[in-house]
C-alpha positions, -999 to +999 in steps of 0.1 A: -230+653+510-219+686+492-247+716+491-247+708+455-269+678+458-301+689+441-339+676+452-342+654+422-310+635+442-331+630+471-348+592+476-382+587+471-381+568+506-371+604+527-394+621+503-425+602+511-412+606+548-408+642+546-443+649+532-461+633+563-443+651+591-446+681+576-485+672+575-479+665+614-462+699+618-494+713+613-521+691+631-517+718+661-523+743+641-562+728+648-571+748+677-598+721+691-586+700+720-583+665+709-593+670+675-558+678+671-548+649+686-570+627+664-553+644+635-522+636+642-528+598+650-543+602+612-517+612+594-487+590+616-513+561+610-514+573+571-475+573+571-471+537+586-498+527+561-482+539+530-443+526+542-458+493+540-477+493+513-449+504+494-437+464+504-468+452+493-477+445+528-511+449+544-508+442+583-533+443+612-551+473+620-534+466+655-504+463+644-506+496+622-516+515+656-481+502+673-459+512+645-478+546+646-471+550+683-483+572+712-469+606+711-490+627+733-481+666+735-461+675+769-489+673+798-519+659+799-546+668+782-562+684+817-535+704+816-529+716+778-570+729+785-559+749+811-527+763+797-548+773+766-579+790+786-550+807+809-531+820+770-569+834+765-571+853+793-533+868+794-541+876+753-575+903+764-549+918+793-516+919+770-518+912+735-487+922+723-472+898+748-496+869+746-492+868+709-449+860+716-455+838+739-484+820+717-467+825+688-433+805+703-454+775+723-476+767+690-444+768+671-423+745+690-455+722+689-456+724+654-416+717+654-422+685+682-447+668+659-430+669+631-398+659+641-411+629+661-430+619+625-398+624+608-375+603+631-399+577+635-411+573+595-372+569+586-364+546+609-391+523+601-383+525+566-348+515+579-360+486+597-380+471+568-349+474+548-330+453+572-359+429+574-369+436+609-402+432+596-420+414+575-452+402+563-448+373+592-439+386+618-459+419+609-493+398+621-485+395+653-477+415+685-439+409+696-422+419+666-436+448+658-439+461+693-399+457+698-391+478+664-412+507+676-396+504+714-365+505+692-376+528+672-382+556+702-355+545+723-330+557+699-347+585+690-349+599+727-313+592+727-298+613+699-294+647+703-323+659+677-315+697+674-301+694+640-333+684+624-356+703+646-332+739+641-339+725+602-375+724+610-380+757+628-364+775+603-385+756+571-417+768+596-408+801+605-407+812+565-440+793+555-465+817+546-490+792+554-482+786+588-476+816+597-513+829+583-525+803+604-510+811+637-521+846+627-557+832+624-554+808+656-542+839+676-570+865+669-603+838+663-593+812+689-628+802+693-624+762+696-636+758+656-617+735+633-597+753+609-603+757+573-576+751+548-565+775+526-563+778+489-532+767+476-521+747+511-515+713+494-484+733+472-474+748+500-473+714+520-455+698+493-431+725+484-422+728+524-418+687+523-394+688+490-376+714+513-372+692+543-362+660+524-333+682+510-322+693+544-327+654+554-302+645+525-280+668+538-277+653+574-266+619+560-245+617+585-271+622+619-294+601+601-269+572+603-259+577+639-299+574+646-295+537+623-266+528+648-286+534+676-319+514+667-294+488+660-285+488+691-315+490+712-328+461+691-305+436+695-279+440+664-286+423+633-317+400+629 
């Protein structure tokens, strides 16, 4: 699609999409072990939620919780505690240094957790659409377990650089998350964060952003479509 295309030419679908991983983007931003965590399964549960309702379709609790997946951050939780007391530490010997490093890792995870939302929110919007799903085969455990092994096969498969490059740069020039990096570097005291005045705008603007860039990448988008297609079987 030309750079013309304006955001009012953007579907509601990759809208709706874009608006919950860019509220996953910043679930790390929570500097609380496992809190963060819980976030994030709150908002990818919210997303899965609101894709179906959208169908009029109101599945298991259960079945909400597999569609929403299990993305844990790289390591386990033993070892993200550790890396986090050790970033302490190196910030009271080097700042300057410890605020780069910071600064990059929190990033990426902000980057990671969106993108994985994104990805995963489209393609299960794709899969209704075929009628992978529905209100059937939604209530029980097979079907909706082999659309979201689907689902994050091809997604592990394509080369996701393209969105997240899109991604890093929308994050890098949001005043928001930047103030709260800011904050998370020089209070990291293990207290939930507080948000600021004006963040809802700033998620929304930052979403309307991304679901431009999305439209943009018509193209990747439909080489991920091929490749759920794949790992699923073909055609129901």
């Amino acid at each position: 699609m030309s750079s013309t295309s304006s955001p009012s030419a953007v579907p509601p679908s990759v809208q709706r999409v874009a608006l919950y991983a860019v509220a996953s983007g910043l679930t790390p931003l929570i500097p609380v072990p496992f809190l963060d965590e819980y976030a994030l399964r709150r908002v990818r549960e919210g997303m899965v939620r609101t894709i179906l309702r959208e169908r009029s379709f109101s599945p298991p609790d259960r079945t909400v919780t597999v569609l929403a997946g299990l993305h844990p951050r790289e390591g386990s939780r033993l070892q993200q505690l550790v890396s986090k007391a050790a970033l302490f530490s190196f910030r009271l010997a080097w700042r300057k240094a410890y605020k780069r490093l910071a600064t990059a890792l929190w990033l990426k995870d902000c980057v990671d957790m969106a993108s994985v939302s994104l990805h995963h929110g489209y393609l299960l919007q794709h899969a209704l659409e075929r009628g992978d799903l529905d209100a059937r085969s939604l209530a029980t455990d097979d079907a909706p377990r082999r659309v979201h092994t689907a689902i994050d096969a091809a997604c592990k498969e394509l080369d996701a650089r393209p969105v997240n490059q899109a991604l890093r740069r929308l994050f890098t020039g949001s005043r928001l998350l930047v103030d709260e990096l800011a904050k998370a570097l020089e209070n990291w005291n293990g207290a939930p964060r507080t948000p600021q005045q004006g963040e809802e705008q700033e998620v929304a603007s930052l979403a309307e952003r991304l679901a431009a860039a999305m439209w943009e990448e018509r193209g990747y988008f439909q080489s991920l479509e091929a490749l759920y297609a794949r790992h699923l079987g073909g055609t129901p």
